[in-house]
C-alpha positions in Angstrom: -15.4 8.3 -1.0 -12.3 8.3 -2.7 -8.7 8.1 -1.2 -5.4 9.3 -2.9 -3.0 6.8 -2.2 0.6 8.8 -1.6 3.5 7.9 -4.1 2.2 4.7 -4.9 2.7 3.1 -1.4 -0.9 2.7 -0.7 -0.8 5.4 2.1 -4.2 6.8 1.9 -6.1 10.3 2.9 -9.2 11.0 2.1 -10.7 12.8 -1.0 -14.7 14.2 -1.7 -16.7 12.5 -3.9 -17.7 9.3 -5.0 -15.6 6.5 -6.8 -16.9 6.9 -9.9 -20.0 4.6 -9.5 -21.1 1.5 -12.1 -21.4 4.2 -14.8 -24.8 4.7 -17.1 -25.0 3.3 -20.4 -27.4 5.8 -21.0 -24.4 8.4 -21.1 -22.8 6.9 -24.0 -19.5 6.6 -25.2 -17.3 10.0 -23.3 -20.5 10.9 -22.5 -20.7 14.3 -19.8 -21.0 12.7 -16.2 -23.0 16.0 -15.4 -20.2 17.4 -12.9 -17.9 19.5 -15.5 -17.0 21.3 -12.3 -12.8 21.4 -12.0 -10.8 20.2 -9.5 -7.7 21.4 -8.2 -6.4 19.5 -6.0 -2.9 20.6 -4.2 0.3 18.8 -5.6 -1.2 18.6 -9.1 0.8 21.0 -10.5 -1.4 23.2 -11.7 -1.7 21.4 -15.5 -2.7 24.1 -18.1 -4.7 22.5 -20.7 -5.0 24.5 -23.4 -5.1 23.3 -27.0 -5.3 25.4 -30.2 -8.3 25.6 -32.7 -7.8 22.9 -35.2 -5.6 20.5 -33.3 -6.0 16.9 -34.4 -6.2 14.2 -31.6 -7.2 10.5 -32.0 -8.1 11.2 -35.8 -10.7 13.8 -34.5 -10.7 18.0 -35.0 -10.4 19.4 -31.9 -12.3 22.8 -31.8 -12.7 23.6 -28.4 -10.5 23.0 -25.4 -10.5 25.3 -22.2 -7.6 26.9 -20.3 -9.0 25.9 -16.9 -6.5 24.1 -15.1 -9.0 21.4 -14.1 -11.3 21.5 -17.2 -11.8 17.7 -17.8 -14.0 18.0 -21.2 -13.2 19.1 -25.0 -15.7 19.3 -27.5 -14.7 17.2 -31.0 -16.5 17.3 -34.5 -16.7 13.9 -35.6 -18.7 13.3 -39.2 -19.5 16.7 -39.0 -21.0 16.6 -35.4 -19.6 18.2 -32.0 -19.3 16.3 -28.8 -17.5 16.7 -25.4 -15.0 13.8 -24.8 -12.7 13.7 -21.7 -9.6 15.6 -22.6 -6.8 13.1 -21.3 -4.2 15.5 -21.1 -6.5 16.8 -17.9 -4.9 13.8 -16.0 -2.3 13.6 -13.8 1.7 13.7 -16.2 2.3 9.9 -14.0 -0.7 8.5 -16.5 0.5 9.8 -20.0 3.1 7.1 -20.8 0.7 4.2 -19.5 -2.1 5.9 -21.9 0.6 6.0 -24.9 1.5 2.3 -23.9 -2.0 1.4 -23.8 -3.1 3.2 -27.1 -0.5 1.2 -28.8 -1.8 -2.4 -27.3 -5.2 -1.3 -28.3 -3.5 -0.3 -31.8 -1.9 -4.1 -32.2 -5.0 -6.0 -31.5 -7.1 -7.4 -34.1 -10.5 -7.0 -32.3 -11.9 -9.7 -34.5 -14.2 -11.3 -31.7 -15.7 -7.9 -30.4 -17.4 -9.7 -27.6 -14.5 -11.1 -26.0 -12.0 -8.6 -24.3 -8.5 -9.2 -25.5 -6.6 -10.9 -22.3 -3.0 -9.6 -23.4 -4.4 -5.8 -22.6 -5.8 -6.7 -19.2 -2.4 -6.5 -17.2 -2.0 -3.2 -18.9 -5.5 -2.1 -18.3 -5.4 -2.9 -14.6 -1.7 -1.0 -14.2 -3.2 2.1 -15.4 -6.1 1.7 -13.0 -4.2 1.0 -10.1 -1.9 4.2 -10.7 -4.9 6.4 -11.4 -6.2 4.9 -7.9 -2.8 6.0 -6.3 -3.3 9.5 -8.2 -7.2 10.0 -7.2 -7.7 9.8 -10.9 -10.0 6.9 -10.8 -13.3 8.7 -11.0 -16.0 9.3 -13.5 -13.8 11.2 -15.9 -11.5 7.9 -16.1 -14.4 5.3 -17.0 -15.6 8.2 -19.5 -12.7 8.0 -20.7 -12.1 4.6 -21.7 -14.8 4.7 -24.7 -12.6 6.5 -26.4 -9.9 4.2 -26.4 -12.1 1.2 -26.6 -14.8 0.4 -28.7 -16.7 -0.6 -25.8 -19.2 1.5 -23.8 -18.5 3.5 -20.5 -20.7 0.7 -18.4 -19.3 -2.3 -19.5 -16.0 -0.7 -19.4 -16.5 0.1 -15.7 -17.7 -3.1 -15.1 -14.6 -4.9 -16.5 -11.7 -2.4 -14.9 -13.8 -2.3 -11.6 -13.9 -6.5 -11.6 -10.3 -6.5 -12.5 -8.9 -4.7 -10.2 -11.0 -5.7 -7.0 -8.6 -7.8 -5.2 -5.4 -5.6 -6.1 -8.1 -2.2 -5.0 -8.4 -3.4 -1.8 -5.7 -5.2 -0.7 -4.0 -1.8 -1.5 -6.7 -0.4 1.1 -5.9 -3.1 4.0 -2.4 -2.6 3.6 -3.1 1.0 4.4 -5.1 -0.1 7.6 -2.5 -2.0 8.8 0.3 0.8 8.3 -2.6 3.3 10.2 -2.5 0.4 13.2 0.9 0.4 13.5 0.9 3.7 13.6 -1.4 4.1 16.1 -0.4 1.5 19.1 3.3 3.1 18.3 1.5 6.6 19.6 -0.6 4.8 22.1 2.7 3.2 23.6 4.4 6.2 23.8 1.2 8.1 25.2 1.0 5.6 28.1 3.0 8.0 30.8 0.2 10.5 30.1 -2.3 8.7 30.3 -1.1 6.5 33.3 -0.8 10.7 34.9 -4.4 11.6 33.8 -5.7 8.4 35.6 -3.6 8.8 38.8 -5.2 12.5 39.2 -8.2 11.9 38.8 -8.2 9.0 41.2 -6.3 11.5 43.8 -9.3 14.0 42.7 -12.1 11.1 42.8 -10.6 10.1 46.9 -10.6 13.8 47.9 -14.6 14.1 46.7 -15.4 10.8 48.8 -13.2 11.8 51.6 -15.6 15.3 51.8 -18.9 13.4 51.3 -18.1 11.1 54.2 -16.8 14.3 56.5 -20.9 15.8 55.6 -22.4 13.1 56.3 -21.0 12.7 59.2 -22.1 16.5 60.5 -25.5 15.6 58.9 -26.2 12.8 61.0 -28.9 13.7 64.7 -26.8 14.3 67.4 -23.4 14.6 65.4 -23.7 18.4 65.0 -23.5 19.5 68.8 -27.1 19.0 69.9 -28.8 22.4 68.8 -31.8 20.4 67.5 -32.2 19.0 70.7 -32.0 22.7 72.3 -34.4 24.2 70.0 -37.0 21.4 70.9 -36.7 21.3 74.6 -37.0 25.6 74.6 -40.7 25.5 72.7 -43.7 26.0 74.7 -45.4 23.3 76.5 -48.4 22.6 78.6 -49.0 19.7 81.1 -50.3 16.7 79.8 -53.8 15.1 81.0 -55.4 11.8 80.9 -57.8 12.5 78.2 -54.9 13.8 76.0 -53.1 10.0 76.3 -56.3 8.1 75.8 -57.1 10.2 72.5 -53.5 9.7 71.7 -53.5 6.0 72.3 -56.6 5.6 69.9 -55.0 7.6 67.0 -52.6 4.6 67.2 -54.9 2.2 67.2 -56.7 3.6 63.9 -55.7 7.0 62.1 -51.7 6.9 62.4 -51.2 2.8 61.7 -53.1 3.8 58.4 -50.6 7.0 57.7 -48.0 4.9 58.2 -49.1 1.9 55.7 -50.0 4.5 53.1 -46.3 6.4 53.4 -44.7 3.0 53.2 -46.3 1.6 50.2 -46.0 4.5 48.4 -42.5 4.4 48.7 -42.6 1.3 47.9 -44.8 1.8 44.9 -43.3 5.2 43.6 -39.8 5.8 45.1 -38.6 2.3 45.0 -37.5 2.7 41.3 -36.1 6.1 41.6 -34.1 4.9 44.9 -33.1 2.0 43.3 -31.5 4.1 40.5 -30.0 6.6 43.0 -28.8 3.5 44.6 -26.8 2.3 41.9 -26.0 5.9 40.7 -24.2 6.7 44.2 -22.7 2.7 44.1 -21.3 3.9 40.8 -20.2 7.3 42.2 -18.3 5.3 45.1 -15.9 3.1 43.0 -12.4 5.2 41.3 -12.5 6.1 37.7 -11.6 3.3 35.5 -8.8 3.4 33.7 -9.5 5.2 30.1 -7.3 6.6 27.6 -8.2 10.1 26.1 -6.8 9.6 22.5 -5.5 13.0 20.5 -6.2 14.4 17.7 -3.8 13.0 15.9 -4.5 9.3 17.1 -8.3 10.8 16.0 -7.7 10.9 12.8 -6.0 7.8 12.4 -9.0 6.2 13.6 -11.2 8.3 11.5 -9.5 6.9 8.5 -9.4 3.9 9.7 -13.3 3.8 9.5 -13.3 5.2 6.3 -11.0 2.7 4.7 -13.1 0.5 6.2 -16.9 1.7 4.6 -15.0 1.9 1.5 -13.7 -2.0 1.3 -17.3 -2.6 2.5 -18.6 0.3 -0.9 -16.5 -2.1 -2.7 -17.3 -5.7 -2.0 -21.3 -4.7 -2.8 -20.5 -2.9 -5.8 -18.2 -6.3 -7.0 -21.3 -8.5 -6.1 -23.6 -6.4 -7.8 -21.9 -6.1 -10.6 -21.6 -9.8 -10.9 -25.2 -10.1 -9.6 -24.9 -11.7 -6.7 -27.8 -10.9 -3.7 -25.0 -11.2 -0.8 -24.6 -8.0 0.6 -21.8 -6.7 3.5 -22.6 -4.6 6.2 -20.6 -1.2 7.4 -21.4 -2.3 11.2 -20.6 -5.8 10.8 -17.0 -4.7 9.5 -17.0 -2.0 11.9 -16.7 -4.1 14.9 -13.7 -6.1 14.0 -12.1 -2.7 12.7 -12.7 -1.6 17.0 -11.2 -4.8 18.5 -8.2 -4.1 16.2 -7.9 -0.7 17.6 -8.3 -1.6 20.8 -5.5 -4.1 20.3 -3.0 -1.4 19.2 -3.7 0.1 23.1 -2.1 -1.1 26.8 -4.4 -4.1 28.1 -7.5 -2.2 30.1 -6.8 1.2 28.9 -9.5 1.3 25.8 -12.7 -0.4 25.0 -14.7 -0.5 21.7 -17.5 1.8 23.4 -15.2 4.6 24.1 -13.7 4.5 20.7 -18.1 4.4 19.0 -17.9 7.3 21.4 -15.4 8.9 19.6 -16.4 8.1 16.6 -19.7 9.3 16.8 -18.6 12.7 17.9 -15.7 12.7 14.9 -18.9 12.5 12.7 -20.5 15.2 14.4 -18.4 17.7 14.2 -17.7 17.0 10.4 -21.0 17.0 9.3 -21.1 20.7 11.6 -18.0 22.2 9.7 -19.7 21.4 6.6 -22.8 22.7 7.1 -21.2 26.0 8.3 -19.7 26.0 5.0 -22.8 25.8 2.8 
């Protein structure tokens, strides 16, 4: 997951695709990432690349070059062979001058000790990562492009940008967070009188049920309803009673009916003492007034939908740091997660929001994504 970081502030939305992985080796110096797809993207100005047959770049011939907007490759002959190489005039106009500036660092260098990176270009290196970051440029057509300008592969120049620009990578991303909570408990204060409204309703609705339970129980109870039972009883037809009938009626007590009654009681026990315990604590549940809960809107949503996704991604970037310096120690999404929740719930009134609601939320965010896009394959 990417995010485009608006004019260089470190205010963040959401972009498709990955972040450009640890690059393959295997792919070679501007070797084809396998995704020559182009991407327009809105705001980008809609950058014409064309270049003429013949036109020299870098020391190389230039014989191809598309006039897609997005096309991000150019085929080269170099000692009499073609190859596609990342056209860098495909990136956003904000990156040309710090490519110019870094061409001409690279050009001042002796590069006598090949395996030790020059530390004057570092600085350099890191500014034009940290911009392309801000312009959702930093993605596999960047790292394939540094061979070009280095004499270093794609994967170890991924490793050392990626290493370099960690801390900067994601302080840029909690700095983000933190303008997104601010953001958020300023609509959640504001949102309060609504909410306090919502609640109040549907405690008024919540007294009005109990007060018309209680009224039919009341008729439901023997006796309560005006006697009709009792009527409908007394009218049936009888006949007189004789000793023989009490007797046999006294030894069905004895014997027959003690036995019903053992066997009706334990299997209530047995069977219908879970299910009334449940019902139990189902209508003990129904009796108390709603808690207080604050229905957040869309826009408060999304805020919190980014929030989570700036939060996988510092987690995407810790791993890929540690294994790239080979360390076992891993960071979990869930872990993070839950200390991203107790700082949302912070940013609402005391009592009005609780981590499970906002999973809740979350959950059904996800949801309904994952939907749209399946609708639209």
């Amino acid at each position: 997951m990417r995010f485009v970081f608006d004019d260089g502030t470190g205010g963040a939305t959401a972009a498709g695709g990955g972040d450009g992985g640890s690059g393959d080796e295997g792919e070679g110096e501007g070797g084809e990432s396998g995704d020559e797809s182009s991407r327009e993207r809105e705001g980008k100005g809609g950058r014409n690349n064309k270049k003429g047959s013949g036109a020299v770049d870098n020391g190389v011939v230039v014989v191809g070059g598309g006039a897609d907007k997005r096309k991000r490759y150019t085929t080269v002959v170099e000692n009499g062979k073609k190859r596609k190489v990342v056209d860098i005039t495909s990136f956003h106009p904000a990156l040309h001058p710090l490519f110019n500036q870094l061409k001409a660092a690279i050009a001042a260098e002796s590069w006598e000790v090949k395996g030790r990176f020059p530390q004057s270009i570092k600085p350099l290196l890191a500014s034009v990562a940290l911009t392309a970051i801000k312009l959702d440029e930093y993605d596999e057509h960047f790292f394939s492009l540094m061979p070009t300008l280095f004499m270093y592969n794609k994967f170890t120049m991924t490793k050392l940008i990626k290493r370099t620009v960690f801390s900067e990578h994601t302080a840029m991303i909690v700095e983000r967070q933190e303008a997104l909570l601010t953001q958020l408990k300023k609509d959640a204060d504001e949102g309060l009188v609504r909410a306090q409204e919502e609640w109040e309703k549907s405690v008024v609705a919540w007294d009005k049920r109990q007060k018309k339970a209680k009224a039919a129980n009341t008729l439901s109870v023997p006796g309560g309803g005006g006697g009709s039972g009792a009527e409908s009883v007394s009218n049936a037809p009888t006949r007189n009673p004789s000793p023989l009938d009490d007797h046999e009626h006294d030894h069905d007590l004895d014997h027959g009916d003690e036995d019903v009654v053992m066997h009706d009681a334990s299997t209530k026990s047995g069977k219908d003492g879970g299910e009334e315990g449940k019902e139990g604590k189902g209508k003990e549940k129904a009796e108390q007034p709603p808690a207080k809960k604050y229905r957040m809107t869309e826009s408060m949503k999304a805020i919190v939908w980014e929030l989570v996704l700036l939060s996988n991604e510092c987690c995407r970037l810790e791993n890929e740091k540690n294994n790239l310096e080979g360390s076992v120690m891993q960071v979990s999404e869930q872990g993070l997660r839950k200390v991203l929740y107790q700082k949302i719930v912070s940013c609402f009134p005391s009592g009005w929001m609780n981590s499970g609601q906002i999973s809740r939320d979350v959950s059904a965010m996800k949801k309904k994504l994952e939907k749209e896009l399946e609708e639209e394959e």
